[in-house]
C-alpha positions in Angstrom: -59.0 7.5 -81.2 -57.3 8.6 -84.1 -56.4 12.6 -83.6 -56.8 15.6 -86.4 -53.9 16.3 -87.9 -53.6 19.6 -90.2 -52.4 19.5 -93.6 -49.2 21.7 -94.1 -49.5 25.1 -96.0 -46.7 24.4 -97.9 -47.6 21.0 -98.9 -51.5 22.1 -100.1 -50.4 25.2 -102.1 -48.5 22.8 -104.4 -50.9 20.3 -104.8 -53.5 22.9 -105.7 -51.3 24.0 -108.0 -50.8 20.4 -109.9 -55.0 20.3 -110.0 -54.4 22.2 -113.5 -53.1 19.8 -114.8 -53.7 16.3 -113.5 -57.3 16.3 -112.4 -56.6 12.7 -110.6 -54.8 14.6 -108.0 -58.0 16.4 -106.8 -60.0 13.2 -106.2 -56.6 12.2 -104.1 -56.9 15.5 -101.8 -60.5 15.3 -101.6 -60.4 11.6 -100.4 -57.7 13.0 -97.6 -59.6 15.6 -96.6 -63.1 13.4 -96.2 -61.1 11.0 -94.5 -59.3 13.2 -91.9 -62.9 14.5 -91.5 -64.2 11.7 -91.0 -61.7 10.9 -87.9 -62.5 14.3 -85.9 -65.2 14.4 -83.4 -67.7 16.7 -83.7 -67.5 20.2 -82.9 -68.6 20.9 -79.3 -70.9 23.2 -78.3 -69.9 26.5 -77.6 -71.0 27.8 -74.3 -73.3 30.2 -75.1 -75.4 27.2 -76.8 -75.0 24.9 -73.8 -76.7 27.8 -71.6 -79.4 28.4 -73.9 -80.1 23.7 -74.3 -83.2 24.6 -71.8 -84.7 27.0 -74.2 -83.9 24.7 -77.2 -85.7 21.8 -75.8 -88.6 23.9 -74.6 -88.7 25.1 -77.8 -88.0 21.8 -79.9 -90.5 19.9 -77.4 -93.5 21.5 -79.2 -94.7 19.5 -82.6 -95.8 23.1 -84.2 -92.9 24.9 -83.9 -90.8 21.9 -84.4 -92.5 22.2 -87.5 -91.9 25.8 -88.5 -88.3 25.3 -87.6 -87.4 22.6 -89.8 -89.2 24.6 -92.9 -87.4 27.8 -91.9 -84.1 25.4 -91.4 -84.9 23.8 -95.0 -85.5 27.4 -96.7 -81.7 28.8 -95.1 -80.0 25.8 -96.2 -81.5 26.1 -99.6 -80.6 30.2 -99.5 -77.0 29.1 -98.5 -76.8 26.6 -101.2 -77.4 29.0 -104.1 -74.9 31.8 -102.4 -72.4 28.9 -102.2 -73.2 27.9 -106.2 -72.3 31.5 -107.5 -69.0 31.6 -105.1 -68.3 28.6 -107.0 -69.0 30.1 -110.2 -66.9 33.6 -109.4 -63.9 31.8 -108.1 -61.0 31.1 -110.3 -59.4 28.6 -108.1 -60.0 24.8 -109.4 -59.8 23.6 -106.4 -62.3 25.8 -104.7 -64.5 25.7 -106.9 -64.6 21.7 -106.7 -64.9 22.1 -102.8 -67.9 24.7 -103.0 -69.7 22.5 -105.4 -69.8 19.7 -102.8 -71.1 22.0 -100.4 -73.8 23.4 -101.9 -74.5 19.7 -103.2 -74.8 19.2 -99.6 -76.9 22.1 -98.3 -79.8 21.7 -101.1 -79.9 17.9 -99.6 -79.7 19.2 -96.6 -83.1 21.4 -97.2 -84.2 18.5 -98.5 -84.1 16.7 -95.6 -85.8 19.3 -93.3 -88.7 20.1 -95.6 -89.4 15.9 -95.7 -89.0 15.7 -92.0 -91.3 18.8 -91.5 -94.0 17.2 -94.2 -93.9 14.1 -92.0 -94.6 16.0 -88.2 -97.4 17.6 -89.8 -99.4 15.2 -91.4 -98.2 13.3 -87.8 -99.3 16.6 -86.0 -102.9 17.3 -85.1 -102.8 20.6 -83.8 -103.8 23.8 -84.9 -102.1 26.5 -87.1 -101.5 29.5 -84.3 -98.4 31.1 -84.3 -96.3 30.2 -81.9 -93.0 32.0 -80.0 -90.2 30.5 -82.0 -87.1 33.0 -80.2 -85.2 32.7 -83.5 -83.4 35.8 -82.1 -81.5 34.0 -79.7 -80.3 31.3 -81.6 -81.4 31.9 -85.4 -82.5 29.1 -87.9 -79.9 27.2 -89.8 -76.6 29.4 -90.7 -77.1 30.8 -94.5 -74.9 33.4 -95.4 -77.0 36.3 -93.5 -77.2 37.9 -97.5 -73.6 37.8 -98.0 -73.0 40.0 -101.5 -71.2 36.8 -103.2 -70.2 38.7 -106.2 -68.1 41.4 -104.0 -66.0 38.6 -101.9 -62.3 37.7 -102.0 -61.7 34.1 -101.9 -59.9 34.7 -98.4 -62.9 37.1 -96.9 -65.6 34.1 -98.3 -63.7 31.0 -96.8 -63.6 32.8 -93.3 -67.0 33.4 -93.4 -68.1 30.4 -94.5 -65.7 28.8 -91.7 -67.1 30.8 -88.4 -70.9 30.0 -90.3 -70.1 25.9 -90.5 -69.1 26.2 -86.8 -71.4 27.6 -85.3 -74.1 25.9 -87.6 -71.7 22.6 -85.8 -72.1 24.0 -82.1 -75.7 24.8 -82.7 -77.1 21.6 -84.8 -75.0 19.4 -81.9 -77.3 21.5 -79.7 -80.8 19.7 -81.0 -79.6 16.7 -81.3 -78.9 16.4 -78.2 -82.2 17.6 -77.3 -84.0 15.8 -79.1 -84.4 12.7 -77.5 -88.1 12.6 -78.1 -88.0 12.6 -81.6 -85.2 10.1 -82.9 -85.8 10.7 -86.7 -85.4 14.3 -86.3 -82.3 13.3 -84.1 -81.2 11.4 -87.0 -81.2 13.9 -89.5 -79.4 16.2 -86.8 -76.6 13.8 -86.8 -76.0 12.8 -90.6 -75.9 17.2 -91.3 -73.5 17.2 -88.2 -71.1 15.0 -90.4 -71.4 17.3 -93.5 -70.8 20.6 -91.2 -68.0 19.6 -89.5 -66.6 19.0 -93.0 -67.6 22.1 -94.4 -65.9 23.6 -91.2 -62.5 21.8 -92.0 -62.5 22.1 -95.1 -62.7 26.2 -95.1 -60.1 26.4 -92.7 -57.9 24.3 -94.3 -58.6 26.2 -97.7 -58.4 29.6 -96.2 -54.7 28.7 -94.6 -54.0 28.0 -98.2 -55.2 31.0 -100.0 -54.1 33.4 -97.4 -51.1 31.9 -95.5 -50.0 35.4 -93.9 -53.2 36.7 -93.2 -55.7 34.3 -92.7 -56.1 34.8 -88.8 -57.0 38.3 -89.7 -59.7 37.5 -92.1 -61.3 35.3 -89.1 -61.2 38.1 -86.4 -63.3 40.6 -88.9 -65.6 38.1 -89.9 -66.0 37.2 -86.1 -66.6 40.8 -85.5 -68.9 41.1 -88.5 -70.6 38.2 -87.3 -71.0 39.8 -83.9 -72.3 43.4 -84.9 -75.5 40.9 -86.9 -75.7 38.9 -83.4 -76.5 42.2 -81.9 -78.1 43.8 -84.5 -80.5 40.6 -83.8 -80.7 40.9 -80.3 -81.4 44.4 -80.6 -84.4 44.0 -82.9 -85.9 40.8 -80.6 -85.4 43.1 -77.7 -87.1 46.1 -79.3 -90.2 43.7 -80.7 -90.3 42.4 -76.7 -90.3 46.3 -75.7 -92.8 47.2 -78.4 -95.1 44.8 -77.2 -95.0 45.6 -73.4 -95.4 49.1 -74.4 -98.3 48.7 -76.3 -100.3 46.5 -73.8 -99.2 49.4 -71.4 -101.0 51.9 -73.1 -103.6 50.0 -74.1 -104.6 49.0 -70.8 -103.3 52.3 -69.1 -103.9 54.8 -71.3 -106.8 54.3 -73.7 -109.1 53.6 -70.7 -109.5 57.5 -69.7 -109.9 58.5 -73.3 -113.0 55.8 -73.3 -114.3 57.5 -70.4 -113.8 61.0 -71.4 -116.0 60.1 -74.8 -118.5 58.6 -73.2 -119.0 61.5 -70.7 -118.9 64.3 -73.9 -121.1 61.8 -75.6 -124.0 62.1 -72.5 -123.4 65.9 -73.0 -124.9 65.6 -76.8 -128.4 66.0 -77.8 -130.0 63.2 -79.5 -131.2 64.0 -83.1 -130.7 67.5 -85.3 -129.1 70.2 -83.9 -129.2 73.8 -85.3 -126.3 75.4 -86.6 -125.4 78.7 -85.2 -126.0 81.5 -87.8 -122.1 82.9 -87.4 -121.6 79.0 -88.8 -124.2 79.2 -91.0 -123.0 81.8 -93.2 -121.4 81.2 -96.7 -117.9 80.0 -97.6 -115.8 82.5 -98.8 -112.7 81.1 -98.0 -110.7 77.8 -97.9 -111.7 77.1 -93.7 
């Protein structure tokens, strides 16, 4: 198996620079880059995704929320794809700009892709429209850009981002196919966005190394740790709704009971029909209470 082999720093800073100028050079890198692509596996799962497979296929087994999942997935990819648009429009590097074209060309088919799949399981589907638990807070739909402000990014801050985002989109989408054995067409469409996001994943990297050759490991460690406070800004608010809930039936159950019984004891204390007003209440207002 032929192995991944990085493109030199060195060596893509001066071919980006000759893109100004001979705009057959940029189909030549592009070509190299889809072809090294094309020769590296697939990004593993991570482990974290490999613990939570049983959840995913519990989850994926079900043809409603198999549905709601691929609509949500076709609605991020969508989101992503315009975010990616405008970074392509506020860049003023050629060949970024090139690059980020391609990939929102790729997520807007890719939402394509869900929402035909999802159109298909439920005119397939017979079942009924309850909500289901979907547990989007432990592994959330798609990968978007988590309402990245486009228009205030460096080039440098937006490739790192859009790097750790196409991995773990990778790790995760690798994840249901795997799963999905029950559903090969879904599977298939699992396996031809795998292509395009380990692609998107190289490519960033590659890009990133370019634009920031001194300090591009530092621009992955704070999006990693940006991309951890949402992870457990996300846990946080899943575990809160699970709290809320278990609280509520507690005092619904637990607490409201004794009030119902106190109101119906005062209520066999009242007399049935008119009652007379005392004459200290009876008097007239002369005041606000």
């Amino acid at each position: 198996m032929a192995r991944w082999k990085q493109i030199p720093t060195s060596s893509i800073s001066e071919e980006s620079d000759e893109l100004v100028t001979n705009p057959t050079c940029e189909t030549i890198i592009l070509t190299l880059i889809d072809t090294m692509d094309s020769l590296r596996p697939h990004e593993r799962p991570t482990a974290f995704d490999r613990i939570l497979a049983p959840i995913h296929r519990w989850i994926w087994r079900n043809a409603e929320r198999r549905v709601q999942k691929l609509l949500r997935f076709g609605e991020t990819e969508t989101d992503g794809g315009r975010d990616i648009l405008r970074a392509a429009e506020v860049t003023s590097d050629p060949l970024l700009r090139r690059l980020y074209l391609e990939h929102a060309i790729d997520e807007f088919r890719h939402g394509v892709l869900f929402r035909r799949r999802a159109a298909a399981l439920l005119n397939e589907s017979q079942s009924s429209s309850s909500s289901t638990f979907q547990a989007d807070w432990l592994a959330p739909g798609g990968h978007g850009l988590d309402d990245l402000q486009v228009d205030g990014e460096s080039d440098d801050s937006m490739l790192a981002f859009l790097h750790l985002s196409e991995k773990a989109a990778a790790s995760r989408f690798s994840v249901y196919r795997d799963v999905m054995q029950h559903d090969p067409s879904t599977r298939a469409i699992f396996e031809e966005i795998l292509h395009d996001e380990t692609f998107h994943m190289n490519y960033t990297f590659t890009q990133l190394a370019r634009v920031a050759p001194q300090r591009h490991g530092r621009h992955l460690w704070r999006a990693r740790l940006s991309r951890l406070w949402k992870t457990y800004l996300r846990l946080a608010t899943g575990l809160a709704g699970i709290l809320g809930s278990i609280m509520l039936t507690i005092q619904y159950f637990v607490l409201l009971p004794p009030f119902a019984w106190f109101a119906k004891r005062a209520e066999r204390r009242e007399h049935d029909g008119w009652v007379p007003v005392s004459a200290e209440r009876n008097q007239s207002l002369d005041r606000q209470y």
